[in-house]
N, C-alpha and C positions, 0 to 999 in steps of 0.2 A: 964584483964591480960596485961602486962605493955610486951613490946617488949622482952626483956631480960628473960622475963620468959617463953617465947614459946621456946619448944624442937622442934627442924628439924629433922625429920625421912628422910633415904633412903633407898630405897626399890627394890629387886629386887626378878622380877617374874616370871616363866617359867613353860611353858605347854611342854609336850613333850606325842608322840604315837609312839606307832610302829606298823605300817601301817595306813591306812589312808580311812577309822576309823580302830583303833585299840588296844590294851593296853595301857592306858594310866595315868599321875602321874603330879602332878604339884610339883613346889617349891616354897617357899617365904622363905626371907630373910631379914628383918628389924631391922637397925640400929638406934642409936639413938645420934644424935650429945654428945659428951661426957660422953658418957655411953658405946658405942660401940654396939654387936650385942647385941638385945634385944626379937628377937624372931625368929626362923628358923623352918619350917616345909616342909614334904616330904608327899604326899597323892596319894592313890592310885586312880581313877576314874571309873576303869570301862573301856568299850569300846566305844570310842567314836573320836572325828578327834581329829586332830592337832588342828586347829583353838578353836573348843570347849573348848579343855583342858588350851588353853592361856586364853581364859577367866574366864576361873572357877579360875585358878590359879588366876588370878586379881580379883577377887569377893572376894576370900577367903583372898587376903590380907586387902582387901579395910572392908570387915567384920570384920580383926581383928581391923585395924586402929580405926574404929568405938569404937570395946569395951575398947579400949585403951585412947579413947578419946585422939590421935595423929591426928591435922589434917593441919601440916603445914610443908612441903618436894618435895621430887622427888620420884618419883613412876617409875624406869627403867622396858623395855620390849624388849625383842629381837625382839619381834612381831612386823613388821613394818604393817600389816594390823589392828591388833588390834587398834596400835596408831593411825592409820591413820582414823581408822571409828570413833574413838572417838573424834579425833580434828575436825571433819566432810570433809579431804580431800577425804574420801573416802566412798561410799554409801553401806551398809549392805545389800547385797543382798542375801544374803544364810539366808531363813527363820529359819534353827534352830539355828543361830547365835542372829539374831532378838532379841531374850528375853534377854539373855546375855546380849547381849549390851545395852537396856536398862534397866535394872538392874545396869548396871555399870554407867552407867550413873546419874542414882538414887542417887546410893552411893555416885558418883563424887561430886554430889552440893550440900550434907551433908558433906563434904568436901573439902570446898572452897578453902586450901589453899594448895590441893597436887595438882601436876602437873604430868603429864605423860610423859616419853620419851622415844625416840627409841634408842639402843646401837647395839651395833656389837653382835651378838652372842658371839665370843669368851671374850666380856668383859662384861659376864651374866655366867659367868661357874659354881659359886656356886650356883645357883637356878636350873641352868641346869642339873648339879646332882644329886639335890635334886629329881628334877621331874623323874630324870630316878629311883632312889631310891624310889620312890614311885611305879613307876610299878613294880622294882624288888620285892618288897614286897607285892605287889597284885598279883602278879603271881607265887609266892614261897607259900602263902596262897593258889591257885587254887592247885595247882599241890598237898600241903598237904593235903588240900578235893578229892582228885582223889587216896590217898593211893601213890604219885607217890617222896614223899619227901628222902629229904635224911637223911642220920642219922646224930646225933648230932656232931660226930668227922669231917664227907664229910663238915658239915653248917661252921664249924670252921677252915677248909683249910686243915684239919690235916688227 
């Protein structure tokens, strides 16, 4: 494949909990150089940390990247810890992070030509939504398993 014909994907990914461990949702968002957004997803997790759900969030892009056969861009993360274990400036000390990141790391060198970086939170905001859209919808799910939902007029504002 000749230079001109590889697509640049940007990507951006966010875990988000409420509380710590707590309900939690990722978001990814993948662009694709001259094509624009080419995939967006919001997932709900479960209970689990913060840290956690930024790596699932990044596994689950890094999974799609794979089925997409997309492996040359920028991969953004609000998560300066996640980046940072993965560029190795930082040691992964929380054992249930451990598998995560190696996992991710797996993925990383099945795709040699994405790159990871750190951004500001506030210039990660669509992924950030995503990920709170995600627990919102895992826990409007709990609450309709508990008989405690609302009715179809209350879900629509009305």
């Amino acid at each position: 494949m000749t230079s001109e014909n590889i697509l640049l994907i940007t990507a951006h990914v966010d875990g988000a909990s409420r509380g710590n461990p707590g309900h939690a949702g990722f978001g990814v968002l993948i662009e694709l150089d001259g094509l624009g957004e080419v995939y967006r997803r919001a997932g709900y997790l479960g209970e689990t940390t913060n840290n956690q759900a930024e790596y699932k969030a990044l596994l689950h892009c890094l999974a799609v990247l794979e089925d997409l056969q997309l492996s040359a861009g920028v991969l953004y993360s609000d998560s300066e810890l996640l980046v940072k274990q993965l560029s190795g400036e930082y040691r992964v000390k929380d054992q249930q992070l451990r598998p995560l990141f190696e996992e991710a790391r797996a993925r990383l060198s099945r795709l040699e030509g994405i790159r990871i970086r750190h951004i500001r939170r506030e210039d990660n905001q669509a992924a950030d939504a995503l990920a709170n859209t995600g627990i919102d919808w895992g826990l409007s799910d709990i609450q309709e398993a508990a008989g405690q939902s609302r009715s179809p007029s209350e879900r629509k504002g009305g």
